[in-house]
MOPAC internal coordinates of N, CA, C and O (Angstrom, degrees):
PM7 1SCF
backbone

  N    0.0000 0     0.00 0     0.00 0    0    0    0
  C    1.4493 1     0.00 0     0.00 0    1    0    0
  C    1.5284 1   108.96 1     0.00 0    2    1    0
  O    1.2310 1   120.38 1   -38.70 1    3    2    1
  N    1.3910 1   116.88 1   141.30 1    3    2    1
  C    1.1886 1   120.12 1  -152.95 1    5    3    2
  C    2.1930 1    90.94 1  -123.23 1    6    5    3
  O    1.2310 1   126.14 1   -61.32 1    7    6    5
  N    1.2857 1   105.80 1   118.68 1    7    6    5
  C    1.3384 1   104.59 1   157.93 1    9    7    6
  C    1.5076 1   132.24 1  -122.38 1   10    9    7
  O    1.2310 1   106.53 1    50.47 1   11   10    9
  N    0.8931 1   142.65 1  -129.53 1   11   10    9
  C    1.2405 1   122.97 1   175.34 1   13   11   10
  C    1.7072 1    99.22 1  -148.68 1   14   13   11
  O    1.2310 1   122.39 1   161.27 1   15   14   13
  N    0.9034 1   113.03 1   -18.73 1   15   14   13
  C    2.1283 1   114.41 1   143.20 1   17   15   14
  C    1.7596 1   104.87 1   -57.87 1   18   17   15
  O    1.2310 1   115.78 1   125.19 1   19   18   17
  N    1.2078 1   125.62 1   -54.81 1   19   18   17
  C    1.4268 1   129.54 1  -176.60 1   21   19   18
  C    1.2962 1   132.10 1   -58.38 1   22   21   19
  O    1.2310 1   123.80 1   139.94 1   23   22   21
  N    1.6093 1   110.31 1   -40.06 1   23   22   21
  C    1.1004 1   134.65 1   148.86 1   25   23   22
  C    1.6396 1   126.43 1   -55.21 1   26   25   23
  O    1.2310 1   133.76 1   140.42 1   27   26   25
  N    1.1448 1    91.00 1   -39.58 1   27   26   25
  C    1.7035 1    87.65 1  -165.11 1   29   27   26
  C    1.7052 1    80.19 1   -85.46 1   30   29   27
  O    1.2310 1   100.03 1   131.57 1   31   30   29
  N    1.4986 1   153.73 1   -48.43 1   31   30   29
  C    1.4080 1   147.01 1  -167.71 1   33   31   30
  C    1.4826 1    96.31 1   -68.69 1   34   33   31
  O    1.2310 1   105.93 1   144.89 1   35   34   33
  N    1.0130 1   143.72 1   -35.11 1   35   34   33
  C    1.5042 1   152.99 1   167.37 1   37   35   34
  C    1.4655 1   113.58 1   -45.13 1   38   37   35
  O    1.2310 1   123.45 1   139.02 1   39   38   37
  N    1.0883 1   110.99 1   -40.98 1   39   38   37
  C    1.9090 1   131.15 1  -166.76 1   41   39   38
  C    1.7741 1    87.35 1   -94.66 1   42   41   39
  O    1.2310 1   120.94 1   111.66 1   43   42   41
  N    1.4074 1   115.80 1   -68.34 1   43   42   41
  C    1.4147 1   105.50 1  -152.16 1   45   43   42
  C    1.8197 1   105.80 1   -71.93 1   46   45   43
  O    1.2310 1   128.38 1   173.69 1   47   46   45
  N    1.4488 1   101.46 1    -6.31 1   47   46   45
  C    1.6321 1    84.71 1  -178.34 1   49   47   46
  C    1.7780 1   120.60 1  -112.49 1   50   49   47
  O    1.2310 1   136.28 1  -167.33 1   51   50   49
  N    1.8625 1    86.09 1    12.67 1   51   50   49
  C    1.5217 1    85.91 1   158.75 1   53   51   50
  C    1.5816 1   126.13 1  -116.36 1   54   53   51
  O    1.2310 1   121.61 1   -13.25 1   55   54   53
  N    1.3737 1   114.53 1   166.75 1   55   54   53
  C    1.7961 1   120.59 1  -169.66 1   57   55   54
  C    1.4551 1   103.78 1   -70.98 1   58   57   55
  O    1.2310 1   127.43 1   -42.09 1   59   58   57
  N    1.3530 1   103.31 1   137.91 1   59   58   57
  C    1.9163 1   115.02 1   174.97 1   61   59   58
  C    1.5436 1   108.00 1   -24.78 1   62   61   59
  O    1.2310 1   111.44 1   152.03 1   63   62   61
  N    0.9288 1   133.72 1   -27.97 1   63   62   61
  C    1.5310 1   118.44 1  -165.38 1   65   63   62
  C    1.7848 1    93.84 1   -95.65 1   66   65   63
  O    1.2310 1   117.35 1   136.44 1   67   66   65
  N    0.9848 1   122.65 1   -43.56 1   67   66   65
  C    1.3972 1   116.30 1   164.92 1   69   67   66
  C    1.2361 1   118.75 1   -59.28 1   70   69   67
  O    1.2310 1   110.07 1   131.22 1   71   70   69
  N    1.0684 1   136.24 1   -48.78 1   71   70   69
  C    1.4925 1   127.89 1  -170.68 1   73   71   70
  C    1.7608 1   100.14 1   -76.12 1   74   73   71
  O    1.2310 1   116.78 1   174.93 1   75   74   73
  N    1.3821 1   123.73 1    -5.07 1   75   74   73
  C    1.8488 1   114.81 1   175.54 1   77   75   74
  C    1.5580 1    73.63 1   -95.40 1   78   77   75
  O    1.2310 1    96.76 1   176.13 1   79   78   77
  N    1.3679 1   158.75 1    -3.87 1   79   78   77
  C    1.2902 1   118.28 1  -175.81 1   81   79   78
  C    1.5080 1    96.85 1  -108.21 1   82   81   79
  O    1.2310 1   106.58 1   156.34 1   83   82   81
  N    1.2116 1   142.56 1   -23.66 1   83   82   81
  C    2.0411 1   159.69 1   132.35 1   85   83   82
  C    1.7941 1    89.36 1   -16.55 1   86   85   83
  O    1.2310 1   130.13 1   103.12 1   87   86   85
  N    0.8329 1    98.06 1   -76.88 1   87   86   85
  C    1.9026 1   115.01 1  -159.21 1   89   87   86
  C    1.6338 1    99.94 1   -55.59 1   90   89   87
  O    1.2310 1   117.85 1   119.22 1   91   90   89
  N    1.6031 1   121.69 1   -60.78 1   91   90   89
  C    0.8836 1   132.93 1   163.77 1   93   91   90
  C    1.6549 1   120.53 1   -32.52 1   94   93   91
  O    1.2310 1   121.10 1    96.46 1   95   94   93
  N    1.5383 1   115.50 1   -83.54 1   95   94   93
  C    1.5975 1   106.34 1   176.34 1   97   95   94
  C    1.4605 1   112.76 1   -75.16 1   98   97   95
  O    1.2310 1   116.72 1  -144.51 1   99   98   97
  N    1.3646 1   123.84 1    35.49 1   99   98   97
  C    1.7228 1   117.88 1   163.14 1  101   99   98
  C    1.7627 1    92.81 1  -108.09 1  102  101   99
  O    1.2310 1   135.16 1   141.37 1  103  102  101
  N    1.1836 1    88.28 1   -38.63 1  103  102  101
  C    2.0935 1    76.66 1  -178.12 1  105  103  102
  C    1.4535 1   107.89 1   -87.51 1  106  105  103
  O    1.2310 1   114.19 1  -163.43 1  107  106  105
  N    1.7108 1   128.61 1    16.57 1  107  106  105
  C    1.1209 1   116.96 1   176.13 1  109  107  106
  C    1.7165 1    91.64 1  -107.09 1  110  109  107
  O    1.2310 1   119.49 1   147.34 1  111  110  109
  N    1.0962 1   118.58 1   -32.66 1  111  110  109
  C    1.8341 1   114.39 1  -177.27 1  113  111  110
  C    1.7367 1    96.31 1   -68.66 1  114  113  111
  O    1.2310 1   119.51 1   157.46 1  115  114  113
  N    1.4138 1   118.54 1   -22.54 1  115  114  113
  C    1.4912 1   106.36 1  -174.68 1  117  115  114
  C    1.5931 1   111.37 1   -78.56 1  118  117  115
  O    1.2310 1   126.62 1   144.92 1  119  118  117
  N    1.9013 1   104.87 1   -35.08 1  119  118  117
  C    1.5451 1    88.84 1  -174.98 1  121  119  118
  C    1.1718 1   100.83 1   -89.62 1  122  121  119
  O    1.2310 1   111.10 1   166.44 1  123  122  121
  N    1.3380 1   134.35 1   -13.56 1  123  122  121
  C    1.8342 1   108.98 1   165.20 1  125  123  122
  C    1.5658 1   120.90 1   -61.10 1  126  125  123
  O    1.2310 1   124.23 1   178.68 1  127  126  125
  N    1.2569 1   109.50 1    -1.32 1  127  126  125
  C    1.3937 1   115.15 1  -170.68 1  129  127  126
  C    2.1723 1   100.44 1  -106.21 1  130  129  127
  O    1.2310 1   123.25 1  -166.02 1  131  130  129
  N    1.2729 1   111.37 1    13.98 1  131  130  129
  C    1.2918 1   101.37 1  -160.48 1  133  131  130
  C    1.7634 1    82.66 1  -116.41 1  134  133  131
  O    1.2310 1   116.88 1   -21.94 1  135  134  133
  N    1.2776 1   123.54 1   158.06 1  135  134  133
  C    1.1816 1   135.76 1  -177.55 1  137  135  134
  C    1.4674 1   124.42 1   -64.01 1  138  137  135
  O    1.2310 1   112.46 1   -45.80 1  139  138  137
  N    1.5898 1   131.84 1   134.20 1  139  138  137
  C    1.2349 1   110.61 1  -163.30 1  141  139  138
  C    1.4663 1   116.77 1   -37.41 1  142  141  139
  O    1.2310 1   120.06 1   128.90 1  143  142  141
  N    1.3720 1   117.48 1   -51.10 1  143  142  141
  C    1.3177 1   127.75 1   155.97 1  145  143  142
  C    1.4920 1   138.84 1    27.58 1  146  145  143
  O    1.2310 1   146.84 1    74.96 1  147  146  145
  N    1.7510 1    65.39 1  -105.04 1  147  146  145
  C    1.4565 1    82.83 1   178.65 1  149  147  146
  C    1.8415 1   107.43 1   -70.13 1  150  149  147
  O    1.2310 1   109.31 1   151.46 1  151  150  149
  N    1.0565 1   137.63 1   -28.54 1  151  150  149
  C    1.5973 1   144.96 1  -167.77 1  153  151  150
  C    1.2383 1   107.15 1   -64.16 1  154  153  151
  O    1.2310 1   123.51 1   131.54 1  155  154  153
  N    1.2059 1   110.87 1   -48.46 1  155  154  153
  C    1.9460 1   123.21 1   164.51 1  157  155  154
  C    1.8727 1   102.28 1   -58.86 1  158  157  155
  O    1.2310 1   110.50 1   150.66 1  159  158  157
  N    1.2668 1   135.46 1   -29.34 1  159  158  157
  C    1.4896 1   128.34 1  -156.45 1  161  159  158
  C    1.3913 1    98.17 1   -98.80 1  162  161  159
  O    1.2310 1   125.94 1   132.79 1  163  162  161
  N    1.3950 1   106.20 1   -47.21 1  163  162  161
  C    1.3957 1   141.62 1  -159.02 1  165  163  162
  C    1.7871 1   118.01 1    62.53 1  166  165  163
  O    1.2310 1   129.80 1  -133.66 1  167  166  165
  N    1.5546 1    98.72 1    46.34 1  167  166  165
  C    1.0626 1   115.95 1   163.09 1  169  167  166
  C    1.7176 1   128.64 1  -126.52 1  170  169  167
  O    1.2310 1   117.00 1    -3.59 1  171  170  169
  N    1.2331 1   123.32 1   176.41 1  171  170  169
  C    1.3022 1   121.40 1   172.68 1  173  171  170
  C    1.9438 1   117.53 1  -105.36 1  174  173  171
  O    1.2310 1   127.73 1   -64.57 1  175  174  173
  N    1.0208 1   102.72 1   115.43 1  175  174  173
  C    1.8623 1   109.63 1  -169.46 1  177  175  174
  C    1.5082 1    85.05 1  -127.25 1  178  177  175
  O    1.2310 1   110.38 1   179.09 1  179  178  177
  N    1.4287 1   135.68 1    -0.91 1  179  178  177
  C    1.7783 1   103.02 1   167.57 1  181  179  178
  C    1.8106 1   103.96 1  -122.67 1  182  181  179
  O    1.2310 1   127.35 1   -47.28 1  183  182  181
  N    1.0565 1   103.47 1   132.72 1  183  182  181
  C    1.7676 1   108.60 1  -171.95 1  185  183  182
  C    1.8203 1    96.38 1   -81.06 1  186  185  183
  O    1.2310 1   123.85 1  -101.36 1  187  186  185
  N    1.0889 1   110.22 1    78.64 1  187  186  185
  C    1.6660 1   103.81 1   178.87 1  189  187  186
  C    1.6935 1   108.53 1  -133.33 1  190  189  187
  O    1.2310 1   124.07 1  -148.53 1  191  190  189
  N    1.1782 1   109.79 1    31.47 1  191  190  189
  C    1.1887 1   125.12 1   178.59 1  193  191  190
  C    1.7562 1   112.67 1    30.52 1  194  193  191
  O    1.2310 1   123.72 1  -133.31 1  195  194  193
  N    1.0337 1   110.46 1    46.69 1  195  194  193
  C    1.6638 1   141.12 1   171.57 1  197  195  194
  C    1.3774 1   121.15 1  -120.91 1  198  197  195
  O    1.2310 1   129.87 1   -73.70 1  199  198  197
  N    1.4229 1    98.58 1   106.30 1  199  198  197
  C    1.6990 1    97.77 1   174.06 1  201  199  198
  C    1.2934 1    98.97 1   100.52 1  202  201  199
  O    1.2310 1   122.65 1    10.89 1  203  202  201
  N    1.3472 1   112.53 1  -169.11 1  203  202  201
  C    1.8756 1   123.50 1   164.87 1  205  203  202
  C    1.5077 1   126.83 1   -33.54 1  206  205  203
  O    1.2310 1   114.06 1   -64.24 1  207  206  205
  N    1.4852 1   128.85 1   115.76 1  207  206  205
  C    1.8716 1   104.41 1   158.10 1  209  207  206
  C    1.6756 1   104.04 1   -50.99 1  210  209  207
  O    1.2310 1   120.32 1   -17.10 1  211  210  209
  N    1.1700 1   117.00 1   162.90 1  211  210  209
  C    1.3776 1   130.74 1   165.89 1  213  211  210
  C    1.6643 1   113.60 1   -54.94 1  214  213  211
  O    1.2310 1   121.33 1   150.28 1  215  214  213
  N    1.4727 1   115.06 1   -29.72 1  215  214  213
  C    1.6359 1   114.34 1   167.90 1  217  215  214
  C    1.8368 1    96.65 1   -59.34 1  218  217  215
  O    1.2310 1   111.33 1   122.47 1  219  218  217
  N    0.6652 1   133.94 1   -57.53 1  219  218  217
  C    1.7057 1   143.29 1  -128.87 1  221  219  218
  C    2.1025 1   103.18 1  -104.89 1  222  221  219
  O    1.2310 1   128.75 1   153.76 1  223  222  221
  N    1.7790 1   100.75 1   -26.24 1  223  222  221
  C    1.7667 1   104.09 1   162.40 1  225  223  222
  C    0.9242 1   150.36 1   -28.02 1  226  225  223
  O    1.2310 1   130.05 1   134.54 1  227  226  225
  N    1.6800 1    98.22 1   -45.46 1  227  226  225
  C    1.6384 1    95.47 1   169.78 1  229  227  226
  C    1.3430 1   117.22 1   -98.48 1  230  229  227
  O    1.2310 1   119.37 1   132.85 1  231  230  229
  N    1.7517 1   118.80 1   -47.15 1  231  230  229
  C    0.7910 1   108.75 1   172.17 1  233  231  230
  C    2.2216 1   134.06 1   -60.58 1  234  233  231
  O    1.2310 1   124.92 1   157.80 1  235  234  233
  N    1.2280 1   108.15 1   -22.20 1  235  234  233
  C    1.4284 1   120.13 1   160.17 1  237  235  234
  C    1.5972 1   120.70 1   -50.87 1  238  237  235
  O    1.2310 1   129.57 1   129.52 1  239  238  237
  N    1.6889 1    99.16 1   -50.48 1  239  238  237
  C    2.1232 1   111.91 1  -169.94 1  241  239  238
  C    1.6601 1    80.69 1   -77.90 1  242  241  239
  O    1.2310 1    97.22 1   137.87 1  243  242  241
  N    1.3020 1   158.08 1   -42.13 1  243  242  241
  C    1.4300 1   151.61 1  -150.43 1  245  243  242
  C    1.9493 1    91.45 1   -90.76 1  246  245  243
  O    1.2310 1   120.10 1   136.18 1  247  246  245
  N    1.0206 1   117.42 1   -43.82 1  247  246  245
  C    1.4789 1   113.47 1  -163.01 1  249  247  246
  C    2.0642 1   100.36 1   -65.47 1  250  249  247
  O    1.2310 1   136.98 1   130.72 1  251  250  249
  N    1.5476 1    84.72 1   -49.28 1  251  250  249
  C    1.6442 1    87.64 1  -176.08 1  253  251  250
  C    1.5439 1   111.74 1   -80.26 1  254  253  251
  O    1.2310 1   130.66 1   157.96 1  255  254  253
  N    0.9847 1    97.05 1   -22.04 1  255  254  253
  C    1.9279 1    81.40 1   165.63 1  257  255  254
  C    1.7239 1   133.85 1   -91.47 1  258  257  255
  O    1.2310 1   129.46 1   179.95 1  259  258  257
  N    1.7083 1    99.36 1    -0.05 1  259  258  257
  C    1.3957 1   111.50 1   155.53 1  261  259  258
  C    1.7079 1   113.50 1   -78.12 1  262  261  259
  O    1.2310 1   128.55 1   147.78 1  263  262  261
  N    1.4538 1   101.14 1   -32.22 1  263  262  261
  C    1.8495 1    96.01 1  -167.92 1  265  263  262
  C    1.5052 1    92.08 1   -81.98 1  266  265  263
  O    1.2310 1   105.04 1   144.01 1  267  266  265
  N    1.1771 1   145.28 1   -35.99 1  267  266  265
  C    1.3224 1   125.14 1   160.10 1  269  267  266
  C    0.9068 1   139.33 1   -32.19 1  270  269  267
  O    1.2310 1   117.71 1   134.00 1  271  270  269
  N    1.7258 1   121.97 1   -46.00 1  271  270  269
  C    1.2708 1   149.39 1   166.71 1  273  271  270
  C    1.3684 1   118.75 1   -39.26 1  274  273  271
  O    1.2310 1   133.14 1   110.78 1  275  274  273
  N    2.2572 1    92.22 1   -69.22 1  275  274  273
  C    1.2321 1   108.74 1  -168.90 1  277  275  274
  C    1.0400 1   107.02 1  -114.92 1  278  277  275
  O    1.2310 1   111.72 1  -140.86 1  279  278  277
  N    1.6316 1   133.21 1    39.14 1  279  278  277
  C    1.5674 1   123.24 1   177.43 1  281  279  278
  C    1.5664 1   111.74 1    39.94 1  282  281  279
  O    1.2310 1   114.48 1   168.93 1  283  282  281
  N    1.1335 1   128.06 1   -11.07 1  283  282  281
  C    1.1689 1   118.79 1   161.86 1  285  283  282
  C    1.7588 1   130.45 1  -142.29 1  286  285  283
  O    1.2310 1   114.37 1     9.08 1  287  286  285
  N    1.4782 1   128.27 1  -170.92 1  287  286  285
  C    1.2658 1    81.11 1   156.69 1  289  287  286
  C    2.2808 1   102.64 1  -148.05 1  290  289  287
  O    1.2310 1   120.93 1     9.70 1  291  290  289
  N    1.1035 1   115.82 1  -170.30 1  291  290  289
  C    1.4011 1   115.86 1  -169.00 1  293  291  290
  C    1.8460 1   104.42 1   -47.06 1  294  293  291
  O    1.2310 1   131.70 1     0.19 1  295  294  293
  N    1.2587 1    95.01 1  -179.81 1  295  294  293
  C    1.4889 1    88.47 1   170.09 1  297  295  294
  C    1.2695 1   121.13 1   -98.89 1  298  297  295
  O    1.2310 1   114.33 1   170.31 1  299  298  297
  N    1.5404 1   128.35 1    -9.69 1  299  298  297
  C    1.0368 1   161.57 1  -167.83 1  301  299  298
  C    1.8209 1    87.97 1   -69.89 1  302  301  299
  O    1.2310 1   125.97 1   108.76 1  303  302  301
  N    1.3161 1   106.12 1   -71.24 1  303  302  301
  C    1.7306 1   121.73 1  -172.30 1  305  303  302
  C    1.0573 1   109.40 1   -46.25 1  306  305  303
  O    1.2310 1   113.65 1   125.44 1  307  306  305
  N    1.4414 1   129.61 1   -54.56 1  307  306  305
  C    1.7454 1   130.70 1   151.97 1  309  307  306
  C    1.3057 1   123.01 1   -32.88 1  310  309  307
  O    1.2310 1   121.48 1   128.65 1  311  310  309
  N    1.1640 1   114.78 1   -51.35 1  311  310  309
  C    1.4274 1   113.01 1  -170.56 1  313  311  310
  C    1.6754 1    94.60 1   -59.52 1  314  313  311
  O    1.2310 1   125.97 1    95.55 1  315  314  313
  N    1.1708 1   106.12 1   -84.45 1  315  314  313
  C    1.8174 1   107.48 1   175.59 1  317  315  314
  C    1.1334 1   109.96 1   -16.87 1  318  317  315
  O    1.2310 1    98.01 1   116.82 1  319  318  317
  N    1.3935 1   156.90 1   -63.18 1  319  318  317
  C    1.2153 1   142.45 1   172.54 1  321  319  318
  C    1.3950 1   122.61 1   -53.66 1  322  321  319
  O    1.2310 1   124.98 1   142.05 1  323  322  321
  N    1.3602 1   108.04 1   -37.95 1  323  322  321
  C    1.6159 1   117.70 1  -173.21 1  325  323  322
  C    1.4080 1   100.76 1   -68.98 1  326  325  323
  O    1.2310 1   111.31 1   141.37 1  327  326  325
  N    1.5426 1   133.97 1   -38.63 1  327  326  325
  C    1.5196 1   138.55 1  -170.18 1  329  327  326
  C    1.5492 1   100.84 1   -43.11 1  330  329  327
  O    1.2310 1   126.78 1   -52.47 1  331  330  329
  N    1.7214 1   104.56 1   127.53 1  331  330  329
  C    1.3294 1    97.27 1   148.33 1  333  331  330
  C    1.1781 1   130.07 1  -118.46 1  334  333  331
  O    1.2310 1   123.45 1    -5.27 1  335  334  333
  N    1.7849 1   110.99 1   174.73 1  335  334  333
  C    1.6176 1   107.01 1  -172.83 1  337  335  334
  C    1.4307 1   108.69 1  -102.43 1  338  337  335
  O    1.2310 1   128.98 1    30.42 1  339  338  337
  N    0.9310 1   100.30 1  -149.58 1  339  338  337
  C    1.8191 1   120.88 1  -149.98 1  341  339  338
  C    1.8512 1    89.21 1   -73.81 1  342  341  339
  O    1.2310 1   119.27 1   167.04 1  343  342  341
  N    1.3444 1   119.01 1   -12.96 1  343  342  341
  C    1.4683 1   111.34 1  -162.44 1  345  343  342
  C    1.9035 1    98.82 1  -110.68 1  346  345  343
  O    1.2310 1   130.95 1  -172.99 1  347  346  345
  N    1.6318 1    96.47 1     7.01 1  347  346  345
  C    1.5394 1    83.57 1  -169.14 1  349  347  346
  C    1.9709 1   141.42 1    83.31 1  350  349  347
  O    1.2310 1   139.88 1  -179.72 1  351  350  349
  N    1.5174 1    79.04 1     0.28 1  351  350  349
  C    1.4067 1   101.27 1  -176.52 1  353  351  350
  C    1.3293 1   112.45 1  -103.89 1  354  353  351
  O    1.2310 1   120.78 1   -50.41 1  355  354  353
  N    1.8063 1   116.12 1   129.59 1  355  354  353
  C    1.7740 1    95.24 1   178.06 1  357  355  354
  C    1.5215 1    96.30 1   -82.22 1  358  357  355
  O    1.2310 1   131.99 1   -16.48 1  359  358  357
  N    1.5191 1    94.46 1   163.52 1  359  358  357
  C    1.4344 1   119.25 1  -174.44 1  361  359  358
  C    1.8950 1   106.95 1   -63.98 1  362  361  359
  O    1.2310 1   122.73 1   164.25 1  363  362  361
  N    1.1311 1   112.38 1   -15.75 1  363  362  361
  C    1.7004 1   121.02 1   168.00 1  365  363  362
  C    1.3382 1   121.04 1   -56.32 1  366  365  363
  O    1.2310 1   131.99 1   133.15 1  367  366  365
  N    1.8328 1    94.45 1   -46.85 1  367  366  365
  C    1.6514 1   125.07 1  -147.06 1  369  367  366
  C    1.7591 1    85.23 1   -71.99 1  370  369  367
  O    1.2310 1   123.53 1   133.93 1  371  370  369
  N    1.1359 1   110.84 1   -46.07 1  371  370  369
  C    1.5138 1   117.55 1  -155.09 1  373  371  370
  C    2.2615 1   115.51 1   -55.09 1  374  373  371
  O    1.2310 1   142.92 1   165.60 1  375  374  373
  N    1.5131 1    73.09 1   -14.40 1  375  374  373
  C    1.7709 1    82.00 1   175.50 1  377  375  374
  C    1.5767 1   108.05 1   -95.51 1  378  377  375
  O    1.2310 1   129.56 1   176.16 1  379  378  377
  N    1.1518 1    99.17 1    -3.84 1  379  378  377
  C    1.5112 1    98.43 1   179.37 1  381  379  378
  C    2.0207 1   130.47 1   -13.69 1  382  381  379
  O    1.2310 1   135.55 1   121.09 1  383  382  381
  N    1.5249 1    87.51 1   -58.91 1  383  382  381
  C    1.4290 1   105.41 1  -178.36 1  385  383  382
  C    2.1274 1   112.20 1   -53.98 1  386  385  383
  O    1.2310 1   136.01 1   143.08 1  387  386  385
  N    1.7081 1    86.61 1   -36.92 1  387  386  385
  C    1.8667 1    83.49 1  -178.84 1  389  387  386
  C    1.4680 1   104.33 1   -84.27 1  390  389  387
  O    1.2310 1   123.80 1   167.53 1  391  390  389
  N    0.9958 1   110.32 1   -12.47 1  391  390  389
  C    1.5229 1   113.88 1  -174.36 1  393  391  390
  C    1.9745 1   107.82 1   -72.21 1  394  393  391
  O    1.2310 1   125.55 1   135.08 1  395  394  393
  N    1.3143 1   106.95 1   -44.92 1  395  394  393
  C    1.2087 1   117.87 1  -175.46 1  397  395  394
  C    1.7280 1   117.04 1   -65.29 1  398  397  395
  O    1.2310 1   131.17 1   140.55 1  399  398  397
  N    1.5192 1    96.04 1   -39.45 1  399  398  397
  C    1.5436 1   111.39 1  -170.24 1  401  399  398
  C    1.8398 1    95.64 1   -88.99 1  402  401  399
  O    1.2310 1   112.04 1   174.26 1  403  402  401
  N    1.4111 1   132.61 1    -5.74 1  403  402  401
  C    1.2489 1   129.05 1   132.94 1  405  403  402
  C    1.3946 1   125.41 1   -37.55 1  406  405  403
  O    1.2310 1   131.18 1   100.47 1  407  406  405
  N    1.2329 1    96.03 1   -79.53 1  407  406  405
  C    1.6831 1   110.39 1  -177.39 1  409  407  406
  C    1.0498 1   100.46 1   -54.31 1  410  409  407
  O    1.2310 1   111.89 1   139.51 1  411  410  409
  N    1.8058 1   132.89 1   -40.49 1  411  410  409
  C    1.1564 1   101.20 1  -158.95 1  413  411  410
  C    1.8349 1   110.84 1   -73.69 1  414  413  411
  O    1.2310 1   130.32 1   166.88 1  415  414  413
  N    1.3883 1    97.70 1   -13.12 1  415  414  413
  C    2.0710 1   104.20 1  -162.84 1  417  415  414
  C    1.8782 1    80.90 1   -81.11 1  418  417  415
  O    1.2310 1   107.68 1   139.47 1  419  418  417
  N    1.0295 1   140.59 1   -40.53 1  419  418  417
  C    1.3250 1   133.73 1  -159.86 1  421  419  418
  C    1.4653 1    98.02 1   -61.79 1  422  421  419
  O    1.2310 1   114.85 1   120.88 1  423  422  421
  N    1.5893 1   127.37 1   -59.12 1  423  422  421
  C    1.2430 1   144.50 1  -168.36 1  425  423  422
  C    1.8542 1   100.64 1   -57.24 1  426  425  423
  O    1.2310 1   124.00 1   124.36 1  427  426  425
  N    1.3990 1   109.92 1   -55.64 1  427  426  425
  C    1.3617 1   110.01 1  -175.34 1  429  427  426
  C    2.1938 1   113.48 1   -51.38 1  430  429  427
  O    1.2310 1   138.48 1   140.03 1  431  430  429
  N    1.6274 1    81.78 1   -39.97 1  431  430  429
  C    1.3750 1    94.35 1  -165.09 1  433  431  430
  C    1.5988 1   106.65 1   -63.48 1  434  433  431
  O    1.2310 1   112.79 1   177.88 1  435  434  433
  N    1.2950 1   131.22 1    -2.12 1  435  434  433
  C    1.4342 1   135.99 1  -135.78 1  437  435  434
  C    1.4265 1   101.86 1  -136.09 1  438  437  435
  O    1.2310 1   123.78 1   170.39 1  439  438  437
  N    1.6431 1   110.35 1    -9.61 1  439  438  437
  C    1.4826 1   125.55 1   162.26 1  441  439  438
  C    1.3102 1   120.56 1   -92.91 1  442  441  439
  O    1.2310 1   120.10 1   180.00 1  443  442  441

């Protein structure tokens, strides 16, 4: 089960090379979750609260299609996810909810 307290203690208590591989497959379950569409644009054009907000599109479809590439990604790309805002939340954490209902279809699928 995936929360976004869990996540964010998950991220901060592992070493940089772990958290680009954390950071990495959360923005790769998000752009498989984004419309052929948008994945080819690397933007967000359907408001269905799936995949990327439109802030987070390009840079999210560019992050996960480097860790594909390169199994990992800069440290630079981490940081951007790791940033938090005014609410204390990293900008990762905030997908929490699609992240969970991932795991949870992966886990189901695996029974």
């Amino acid at each position: 089960m995936v929360t976004k307290d869990s996540l964010t203690k998950m991220i901060q208590a592992a070493n940089p090379e772990k958290q680009a591989q954390i950071v990495g497959r959360a923005c790769l379950v998000l752009f498989k979750r984004q419309t052929e569409s948008e994945r080819q644009t690397n933007s967000t054009n359907t408001e269905n609260s799936i995949g990327f907000t439109g802030s987070d599109a390009k840079c999210g479809s560019l992050t996960a299609k480097t860790f594909l590439k390169h199994k990992t990604l800069q440290p630079w790309q981490v940081e951007r996810w790791l940033k938090v805002d005014s609410r204390g939340t990293m900008r990762i954490a905030k997908y929490w909810k699609q992240l969970d209902q991932a795991a949870r279809e992966k886990a189901a699928a695996a029974t």
